[in-house]
N, C-alpha and C positions, 0 to 999 in steps of 0.2 A: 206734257205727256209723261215723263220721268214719275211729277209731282202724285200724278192719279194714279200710277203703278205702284206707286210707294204705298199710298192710304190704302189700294185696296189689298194689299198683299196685308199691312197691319192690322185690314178689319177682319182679315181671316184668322189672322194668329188671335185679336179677342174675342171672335166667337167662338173658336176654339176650347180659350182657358174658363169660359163662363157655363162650363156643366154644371149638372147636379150634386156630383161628388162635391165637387171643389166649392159650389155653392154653402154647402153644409157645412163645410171645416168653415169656411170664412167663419159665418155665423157662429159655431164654438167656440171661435178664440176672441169673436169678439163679447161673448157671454162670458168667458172664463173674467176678463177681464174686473168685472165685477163679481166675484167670489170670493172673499176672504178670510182667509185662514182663518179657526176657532179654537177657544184654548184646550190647550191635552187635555186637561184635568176632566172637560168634560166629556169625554167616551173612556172607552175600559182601557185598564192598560194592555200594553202588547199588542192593540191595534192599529190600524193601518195611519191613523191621528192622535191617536190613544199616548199614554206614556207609556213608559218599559219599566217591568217590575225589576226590581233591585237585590230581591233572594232567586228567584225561578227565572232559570234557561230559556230561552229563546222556543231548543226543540220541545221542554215538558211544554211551554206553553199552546204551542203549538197540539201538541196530545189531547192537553185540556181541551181546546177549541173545537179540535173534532170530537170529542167525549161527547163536548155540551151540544154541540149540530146531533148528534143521534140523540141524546138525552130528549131533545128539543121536540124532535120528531114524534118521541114519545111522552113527551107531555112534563119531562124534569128541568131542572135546571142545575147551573152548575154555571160559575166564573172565574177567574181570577183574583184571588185574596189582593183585595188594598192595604190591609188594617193587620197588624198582627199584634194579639193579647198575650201579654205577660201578667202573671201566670194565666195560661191559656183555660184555666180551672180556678173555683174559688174554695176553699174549705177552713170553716172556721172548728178547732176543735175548743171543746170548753169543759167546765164543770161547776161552774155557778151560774142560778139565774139571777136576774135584774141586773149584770155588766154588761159595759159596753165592749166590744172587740170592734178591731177596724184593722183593714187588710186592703193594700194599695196596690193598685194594676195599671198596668201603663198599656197604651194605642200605638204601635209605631206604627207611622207609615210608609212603606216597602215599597213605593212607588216613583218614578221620577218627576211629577208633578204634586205640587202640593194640594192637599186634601181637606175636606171637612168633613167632619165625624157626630152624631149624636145618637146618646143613650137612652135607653126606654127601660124605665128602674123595674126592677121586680116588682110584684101582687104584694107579697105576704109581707104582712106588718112589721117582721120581725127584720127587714131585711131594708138598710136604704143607702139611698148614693150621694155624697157630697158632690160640690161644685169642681169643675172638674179646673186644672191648671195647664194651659197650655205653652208652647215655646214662643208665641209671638203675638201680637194683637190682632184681633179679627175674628182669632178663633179658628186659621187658616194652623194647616200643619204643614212641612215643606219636606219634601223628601228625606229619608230616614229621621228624622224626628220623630218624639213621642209625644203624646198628651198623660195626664196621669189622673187617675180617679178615684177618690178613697170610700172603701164599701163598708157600713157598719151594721154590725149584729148584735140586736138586745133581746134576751130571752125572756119570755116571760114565766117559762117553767124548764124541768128539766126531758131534754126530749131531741129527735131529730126531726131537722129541717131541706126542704130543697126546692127550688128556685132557678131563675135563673136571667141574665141581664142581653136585653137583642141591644145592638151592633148596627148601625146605618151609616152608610155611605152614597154617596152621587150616583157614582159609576156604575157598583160591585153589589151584589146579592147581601141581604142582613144576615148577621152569624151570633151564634149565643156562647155565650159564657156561662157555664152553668156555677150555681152556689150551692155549697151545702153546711151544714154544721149537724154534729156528729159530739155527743157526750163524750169525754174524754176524760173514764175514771180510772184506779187502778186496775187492772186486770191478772185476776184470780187465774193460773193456768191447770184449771181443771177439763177432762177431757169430755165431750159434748157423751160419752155413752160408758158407764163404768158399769162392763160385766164381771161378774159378781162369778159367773161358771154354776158348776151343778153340786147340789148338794144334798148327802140324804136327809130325807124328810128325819124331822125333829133335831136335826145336827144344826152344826150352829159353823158358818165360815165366813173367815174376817178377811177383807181385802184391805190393803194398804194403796193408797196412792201420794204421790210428792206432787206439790205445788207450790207458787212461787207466783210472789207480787211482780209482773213486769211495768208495772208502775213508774210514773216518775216521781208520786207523794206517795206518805204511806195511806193504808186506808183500813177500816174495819168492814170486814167479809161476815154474813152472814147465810146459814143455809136454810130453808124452810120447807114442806111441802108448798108444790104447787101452789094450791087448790086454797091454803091459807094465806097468801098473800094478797090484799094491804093488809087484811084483818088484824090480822096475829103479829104482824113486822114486830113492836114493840117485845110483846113476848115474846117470841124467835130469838131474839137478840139476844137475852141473858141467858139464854137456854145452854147446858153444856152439850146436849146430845138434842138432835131430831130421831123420831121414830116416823114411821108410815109403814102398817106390817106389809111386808114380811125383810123390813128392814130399816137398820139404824147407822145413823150418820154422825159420829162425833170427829174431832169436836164441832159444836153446828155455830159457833164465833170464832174468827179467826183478826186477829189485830198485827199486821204485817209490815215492814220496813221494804220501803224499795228495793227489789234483788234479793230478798229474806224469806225462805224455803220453809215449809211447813208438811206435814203428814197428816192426812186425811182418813180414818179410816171407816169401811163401811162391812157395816155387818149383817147376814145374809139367815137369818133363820124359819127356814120353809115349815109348813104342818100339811104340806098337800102336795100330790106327788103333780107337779102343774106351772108352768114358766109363770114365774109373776116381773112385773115392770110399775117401777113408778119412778113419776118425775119431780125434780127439786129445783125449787128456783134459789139463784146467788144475788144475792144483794148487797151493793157497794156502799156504804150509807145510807142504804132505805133505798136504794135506787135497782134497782133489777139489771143485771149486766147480762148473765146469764144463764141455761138451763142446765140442767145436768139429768142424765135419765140414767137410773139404774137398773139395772135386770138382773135374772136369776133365775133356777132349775130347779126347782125339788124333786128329786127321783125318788125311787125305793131298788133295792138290792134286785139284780135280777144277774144270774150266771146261767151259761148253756153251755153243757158237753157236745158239740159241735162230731168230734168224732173221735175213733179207739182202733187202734191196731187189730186187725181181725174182726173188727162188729163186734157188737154188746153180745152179748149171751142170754138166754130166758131161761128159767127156773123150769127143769124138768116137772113129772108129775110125782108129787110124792117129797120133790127134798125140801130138807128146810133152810129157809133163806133169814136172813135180817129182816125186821119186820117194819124196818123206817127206810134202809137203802133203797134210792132212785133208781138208782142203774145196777147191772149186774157184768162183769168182765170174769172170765173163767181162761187160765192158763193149760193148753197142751203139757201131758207129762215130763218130766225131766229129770238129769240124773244127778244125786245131790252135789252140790258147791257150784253146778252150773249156773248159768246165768240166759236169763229170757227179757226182754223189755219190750213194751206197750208204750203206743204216743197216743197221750192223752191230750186231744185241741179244747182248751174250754175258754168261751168270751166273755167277754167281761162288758155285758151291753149297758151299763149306766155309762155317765159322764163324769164318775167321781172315783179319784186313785181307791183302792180297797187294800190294804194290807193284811195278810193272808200269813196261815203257816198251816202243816197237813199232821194230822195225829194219826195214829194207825190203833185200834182198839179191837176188841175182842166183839163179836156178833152178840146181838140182841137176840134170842131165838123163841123168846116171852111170848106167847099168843096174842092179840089185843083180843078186848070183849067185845063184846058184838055191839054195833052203836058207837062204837070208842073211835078215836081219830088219833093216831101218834104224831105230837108235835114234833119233828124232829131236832129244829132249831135250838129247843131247852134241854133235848136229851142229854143223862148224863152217864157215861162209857167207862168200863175200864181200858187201860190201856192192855195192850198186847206187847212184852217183851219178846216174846219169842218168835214173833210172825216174821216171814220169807219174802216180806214187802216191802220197800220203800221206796219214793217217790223224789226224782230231782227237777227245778229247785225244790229244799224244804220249803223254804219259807223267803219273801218277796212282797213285792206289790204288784197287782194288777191294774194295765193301766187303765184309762178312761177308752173306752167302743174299743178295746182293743184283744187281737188272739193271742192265746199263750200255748205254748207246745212242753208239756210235763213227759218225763219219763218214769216210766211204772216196770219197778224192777222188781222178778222175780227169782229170787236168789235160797232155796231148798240146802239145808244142812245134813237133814236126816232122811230115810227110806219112810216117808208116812205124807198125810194130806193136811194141806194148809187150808186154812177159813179166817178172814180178816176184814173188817170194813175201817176204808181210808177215810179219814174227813177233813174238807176245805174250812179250816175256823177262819174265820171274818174277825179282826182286831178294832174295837174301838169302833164299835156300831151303836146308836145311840138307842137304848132302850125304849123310850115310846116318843112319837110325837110332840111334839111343846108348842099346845096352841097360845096362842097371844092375841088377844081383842083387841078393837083399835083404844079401844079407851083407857088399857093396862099399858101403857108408854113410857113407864117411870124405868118399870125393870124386867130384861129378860131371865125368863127361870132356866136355872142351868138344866141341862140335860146331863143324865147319869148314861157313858157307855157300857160295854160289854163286848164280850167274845160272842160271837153268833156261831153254829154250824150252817156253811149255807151251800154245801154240796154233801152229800154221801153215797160211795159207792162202795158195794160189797165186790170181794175179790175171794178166788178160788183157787187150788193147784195140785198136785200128784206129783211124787214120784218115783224113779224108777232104779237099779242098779247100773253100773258104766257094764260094756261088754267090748273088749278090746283083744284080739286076736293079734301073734307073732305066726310068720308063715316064711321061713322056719324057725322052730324056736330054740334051733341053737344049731355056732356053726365052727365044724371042724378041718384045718387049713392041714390036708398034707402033703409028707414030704417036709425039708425039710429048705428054707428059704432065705437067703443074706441077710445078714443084720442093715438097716438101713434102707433095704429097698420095701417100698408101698407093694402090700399085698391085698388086693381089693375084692368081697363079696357083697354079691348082694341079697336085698332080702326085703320082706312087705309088712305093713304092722296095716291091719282094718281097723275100722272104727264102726262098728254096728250099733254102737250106744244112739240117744233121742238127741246128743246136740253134738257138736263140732268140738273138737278134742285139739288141747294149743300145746305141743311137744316139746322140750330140750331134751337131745341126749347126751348123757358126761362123757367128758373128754378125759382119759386115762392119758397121764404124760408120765409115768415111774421111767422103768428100766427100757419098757413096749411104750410105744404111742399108739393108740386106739382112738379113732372116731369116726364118728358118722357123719354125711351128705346125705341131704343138706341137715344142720344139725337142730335147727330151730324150724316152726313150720305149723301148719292148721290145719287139720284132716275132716272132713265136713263127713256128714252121716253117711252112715251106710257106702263110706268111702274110704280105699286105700293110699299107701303112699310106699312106694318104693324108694329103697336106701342105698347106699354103698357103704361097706365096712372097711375102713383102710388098718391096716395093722404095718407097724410100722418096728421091727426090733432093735435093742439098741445093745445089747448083749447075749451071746452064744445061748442056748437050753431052751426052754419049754415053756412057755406060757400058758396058764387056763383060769381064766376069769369073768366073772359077770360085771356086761356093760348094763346101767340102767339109764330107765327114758323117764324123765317127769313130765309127767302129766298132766296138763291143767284142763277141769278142776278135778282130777280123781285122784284120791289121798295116796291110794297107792302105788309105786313106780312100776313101771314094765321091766322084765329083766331078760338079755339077750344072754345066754352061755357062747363064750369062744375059747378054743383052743387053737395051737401053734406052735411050731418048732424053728431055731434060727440058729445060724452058724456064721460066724463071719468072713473075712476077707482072706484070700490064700496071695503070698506075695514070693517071687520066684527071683534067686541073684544067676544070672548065666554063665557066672564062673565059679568051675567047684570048689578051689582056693585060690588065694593071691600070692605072687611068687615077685619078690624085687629081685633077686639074685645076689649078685656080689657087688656088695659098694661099698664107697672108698668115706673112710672116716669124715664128718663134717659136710659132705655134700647132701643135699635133697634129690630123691628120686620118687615120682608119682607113678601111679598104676590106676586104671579107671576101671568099670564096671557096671552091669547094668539090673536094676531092678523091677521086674515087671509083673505089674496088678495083674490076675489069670480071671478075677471075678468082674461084674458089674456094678462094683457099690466101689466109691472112694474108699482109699487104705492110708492112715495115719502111721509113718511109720518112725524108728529111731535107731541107728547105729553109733556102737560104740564097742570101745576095745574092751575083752573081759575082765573086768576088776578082780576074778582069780588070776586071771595072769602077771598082772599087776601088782597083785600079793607076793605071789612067789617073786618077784623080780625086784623085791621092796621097793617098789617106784608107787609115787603120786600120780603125776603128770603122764599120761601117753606122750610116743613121742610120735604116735600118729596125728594127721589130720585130717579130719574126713568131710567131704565137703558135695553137696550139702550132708550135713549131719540128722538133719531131719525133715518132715515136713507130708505132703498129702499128694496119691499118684490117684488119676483119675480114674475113673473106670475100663480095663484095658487098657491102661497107658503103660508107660514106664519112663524111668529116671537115672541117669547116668551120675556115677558116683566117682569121682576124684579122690582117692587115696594118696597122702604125700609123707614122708616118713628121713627124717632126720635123727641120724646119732651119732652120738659123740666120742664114741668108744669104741674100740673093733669086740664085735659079738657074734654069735651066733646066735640068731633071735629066731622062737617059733612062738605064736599066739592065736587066738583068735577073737573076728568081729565077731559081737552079736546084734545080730537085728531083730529089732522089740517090733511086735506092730500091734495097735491097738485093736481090743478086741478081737485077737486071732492068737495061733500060736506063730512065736518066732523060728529064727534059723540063726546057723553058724557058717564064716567063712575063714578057713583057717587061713593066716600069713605065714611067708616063710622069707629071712632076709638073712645075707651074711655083711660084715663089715670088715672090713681091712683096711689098711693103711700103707700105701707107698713104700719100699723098703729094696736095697742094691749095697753090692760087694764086689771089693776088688779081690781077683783070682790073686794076685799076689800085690802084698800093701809095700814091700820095699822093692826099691830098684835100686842096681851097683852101675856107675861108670869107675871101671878102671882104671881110664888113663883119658884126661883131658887135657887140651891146650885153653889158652886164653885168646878169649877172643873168636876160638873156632868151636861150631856148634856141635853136640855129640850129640845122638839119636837112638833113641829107646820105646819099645812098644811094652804095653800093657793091656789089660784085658778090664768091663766093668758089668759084671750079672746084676739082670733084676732078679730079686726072690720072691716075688708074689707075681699076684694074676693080672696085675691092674699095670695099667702103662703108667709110667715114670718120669720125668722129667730130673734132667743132672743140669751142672753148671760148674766149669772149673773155676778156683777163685786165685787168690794174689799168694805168692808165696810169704811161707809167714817163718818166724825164727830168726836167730842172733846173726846168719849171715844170708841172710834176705837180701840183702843191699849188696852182696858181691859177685853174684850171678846173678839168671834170668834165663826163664823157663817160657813157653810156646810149647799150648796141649791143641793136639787137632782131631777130634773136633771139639774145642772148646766146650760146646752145649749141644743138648740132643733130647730125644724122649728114649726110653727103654719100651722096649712092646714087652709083653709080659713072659716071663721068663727066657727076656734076652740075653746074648750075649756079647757084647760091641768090645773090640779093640780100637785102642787109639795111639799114636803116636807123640812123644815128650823128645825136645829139644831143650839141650840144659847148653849157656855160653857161659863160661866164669871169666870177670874179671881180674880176678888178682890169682896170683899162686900161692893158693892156701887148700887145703883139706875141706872138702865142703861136703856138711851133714845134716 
């Protein structure tokens, strides 16, 4: 019973494991069983059996793949490179036919399985492939390995080639190599278009150009028209010049060294006013390398007056004009030496520089005949020295399509009317045409220039007298005013003249300073200008003088009459004399003082002792000092003056300062001083003692006067004499001063030592 429990619980577990799922995996893995791996080489690389390429990433490859999946959708293709060409290009360059060239390419292959590779040779004859060398037998190539294949080129003439070699692999899409071969002569560095520019018809213009063998041999260049090559090549060749009208090429052979430079030059001579072009073939050896196209403009002279200051003017009824002048310009009256200008714009519509200069001549006033037509071009003019005309610049180029802006100046000398016609001469214009046939190739005929007239305009003008007004025209300052100080009037000068009036008025610097504000200046018509006159004195009296105005441009000055009166500086000392009093011999005693400006103008002034006093005293030197002694007080101000005074002598001195001041009258300050000298007496010069002992002191009074005014100083000194030595004396008060005309007594103590008679 166990036994049957067991099998049936076992038969449930394997009906269990025998579903459908599990039926199916069995069956796979017994199918896998039989499947066996196939080699990389054959699926593409980077795929899922494939090999891995050996240059390209993993993720580009991947990019790629999905590229190619859309490409695909649309109908492209697109793989992963097995094979890579070196050089990925072929180019054989040359320059002989019937050689062989040969040029060797190698196949790596970029992949991690090894590869087989075949070529499929180019079409064209010229073009073939040797046997190719591989790195192994079989003809199998093994990862990064190459194969090599040598390509050869035989020309049969000279010329380009192109072609090109497919590429097969197992795996990978076929890829090309393209070939080419390409003449390889020296090369001429002329430029594919030589404009030549504009030139006037019958003129003749030479252009230069540089070029240069960039060659590696040398070679012979030749040029020729187009149109005759092959025919002509031979002759071309020795040719020193090509023509093709309306132009020549020399030199038309060029024999060049590698890197060896050469000048080209082409020459340009039109007979039509009409763009012409013609092209030239180069040839390297007979071989055509390449074109050159030249061009060129023939014009004819063409100028236009564009425009003029105030509009042209037209010819009343009745007056006489110039009988060839274009245009007419007529200047508003003016007053002579003045000045007027006109801007004249004229263009210069060819394409070719014009060098130009302007003549200014005298009017044609000739009638023409009836039928008659005036050339103006050949007309021939007197000049006009004396015309009120002229024109800047004189003389210049005009350039190509381009405007010019002229000044037309009119500049009247005298009271009367000006008539003049200006003319634009043209330099070095060629007189006709120089036609040249194709079949005249040998030689071009020179053209003869000339001066051409190729503008004329008549010019007119008046004029008038200046008319200049002073208001007032003259100016008198009274009273009577400081030297130094600015005394200002004013006053108006009109200008009623036809132009604008340019002023300076002189500046008078003498003894007076005289000018005007502002002093330079422009007065425009029928306009004033207000002045201020400063008058300025520099010394006392009376001025009266004409200031004048120059005028520009009127010859003759304006003239202001002024008068004036001036006085200068008044200087005041505040003491009526100086008094030292009484002083004592050999000391200094000062006294100060004050001097004070009374006016408004600085005052220069100078003190000093009077050199009459001086005389009389037969002295040089003052024994004054006066301090300062000179110098400048401001206006209303004043100056304190220090007087100090030393002598040597007892005097009685009386003098006086004088004080100078510039520009004014001076003043006098008298001094007065007394000198003395210290001076004392004794009321009585001997003294008696009677009756001394030795040893005891005897006592005696005396008396000592000052005689003057001055305090004194004494001092008793040592006793002197043959019995000096046998007494001794004590004076009280030994020393003292004397007040002036004192009196002082003093006490003397005489002790003797010995008993002798003492005197």
């Amino acid at each position: 019973s166990k036994k049957t429990k067991a099998s049936q619980k076992g038969a449930g577990k394997e009906s269990k494991s025998w579903k459908a799922e599990e039926i199916s995996e069995y069956l796979a893995r017994l199918e896998k069983r039989q499947n066996y791996l196939k080699n990389p080489r054959f699926f593409p690389p980077n795929t899922v059996h494939g090999g891995k390429s050996l240059v390209i990433s993993q993720e580009k490859v991947e990019q790629m793949v999905a590229r190619r999946k859309a490409e695909d959708t649309k109908g492209g293709t697109s793989s992963v490179p097995v094979f890579h060409a070196n050089p990925p290009s072929v180019l054989f360059l040359y320059d002989k036919a019937g050689q062989v060239y040969e040029m060797t390419i190698e196949l790596q292959n970029i992949t991690s399985t090894g590869q087989h590779v075949r070529l499929i040779p180019p079409s064209t004859s010229v073009f073939f492939i040797c046997s190719g060398k591989y790195p192994g037998k079989g003809g199998m190539i093994a990862p990064g390995m190459a194969c090599q294949y040598t390509v050869q080129f035989i020309p049969e003439y000279l010329g380009d080639y192109e072609d090109h070699i497919l590429v097969e692999s197992q795996v990978s899409e076929p890829f090309l190599i393209p070939i080419q071969a390409k003449v390889s002569l020296p090369v001429l560095t002329l430029p594919d278009i030589i404009d030549c520019g504009s030139c006037l018809v019958g003129g003749i213009k030479t252009t230069a150009t540089l070029c240069r063998n960039e060659g590696v041999r040398a070679g012979k260049f030749s040029i020729m028209p187009e149109k005759a090559w092959p025919a002509d090549a031979e002759v071309t060749a020795t040719a020193d010049f090509v023509i093709k009208d309306p132009f020549r090429i020399q030199p038309a052979v060029l024999e060049l060294a590698p890197g060896q430079n050469a000048t080209v030059e082409v020459v340009f001579f039109p007979s039509l006013p009409e763009a012409s072009q013609q092209t030239f073939t180069i040839l390297c050896d007979n071989y055509p390398i390449h074109c050159v196209t030249v061009t060129g403009v023939g014009e004819l002279i063409t100028l236009e007056l564009l425009f003029v200051t105030g509009g042209e003017s037209k010819a009343q009824l009745g007056e006489v004009t110039d009988v060839t002048a274009q245009h007419l310009i007529r200047f508003e009256p003016q007053n002579p030496h003045t000045t007027e200008e006109k801007i004249l714009v004229i263009k210069n519509s060819t394409h070719v520089e014009l060098p130009f200069f302007w003549q200014i001549t005298k009017p044609n006033l000739k009638p023409l005949i009836p039928e008659e037509t005036a050339d103006f071009t050949k007309g021939k003019y007197n000049q006009d020295p004396e015309s009120a005309f002229s024109l800047n610049p004189e003389q210049g180029v005009l350039l190509p399509c381009a405007v010019h802006e002229f000044i037309l100046t009119y500049t009247p000398q005298e009271l009367k009317s000006y008539h003049s016609v200006i003319q634009m001469v043209l330099r070095g214009i060629p007189e006709s045409p120089c036609l040249v046939e194709e079949g005249m190739l040998q030689n071009i005929p020179e053209c003869k220039a000339e001066d051409v007239i190729a503008l004329e305009i008549e010019v007119k003008g008046s004029t008038e007298p200046f008319h200049l007004l002073l208001e007032p025209y003259a100016i008198i300052v009274p009273g009577e005013n400081f030297i130094g100080v600015n005394v200002k009037k004013t006053f108006k000068l009109w200008n009623n003249s036809k132009t604008l009036i340019k002023y300076t008025w002189e500046k008078i610097m003498a003894s007076e300073i005289m000018e005007v504000e502002p002093r330079t200046g422009v007065i425009d018509v029928n306009k004033c200008c207000e002045f201020v006159l400063a008058i300025s004195g520099s010394k006392p009296g009376v001025i009266s003088c004409n200031l004048q105005c120059h005028v520009e441009p009127c010859p003759e000055p304006v003239v202001l009459h002024v008068e004036a009166a001036f006085k200068g500086p008044f200087l005041c000392i505040d003491v009526p004399s100086l008094r030292f009093g009484l002083t004592k011999q050999g000391e200094t005693v000062s006294r100060t003082f004050e001097i004070k400006n009374l006016c408004q103008v600085p005052a220069q002034w100078r003190m000093q002792e009077s050199q009459v006093c001086l005389a009389e005293r037969n002295e040089e030197v003052s024994p004054f000092t006066i301090q300062p002694s000179a110098g400048e007080i401001p206006p209303l101000g004043l100056c304190r003056v220090s007087v100090q005074f030393t002598s040597l002598q007892c005097q009685r001195l009386q003098t006086v300062l004088e004080l100078e001041v510039e520009n004014a009258e001076g003043s006098h300050l008298p001094v007065f001083v007394e000198v003395q000298t210290p001076q004392a007496c004794l009321i009585s010069s001997h003294l008696v003692f009677t009756e001394i002992y030795t040893g005891v002191p005897a006592k005696a009074t005396s008396k000592l006067f000052n005689q003057t005014l001055l305090p004194t100083k004494y001092l008793w000194g040592k006793l002197i004499g043959s019995q000096a030595a046998s007494c001794s004396i004590v004076v009280s008060p030994a020393s003292g001063t004397l007040g002036p005309n004192e009196e002082k007594e003093f006490c003397i103590e005489l002790s003797a030592n010995t008993v002798v008679s003492l005197q």
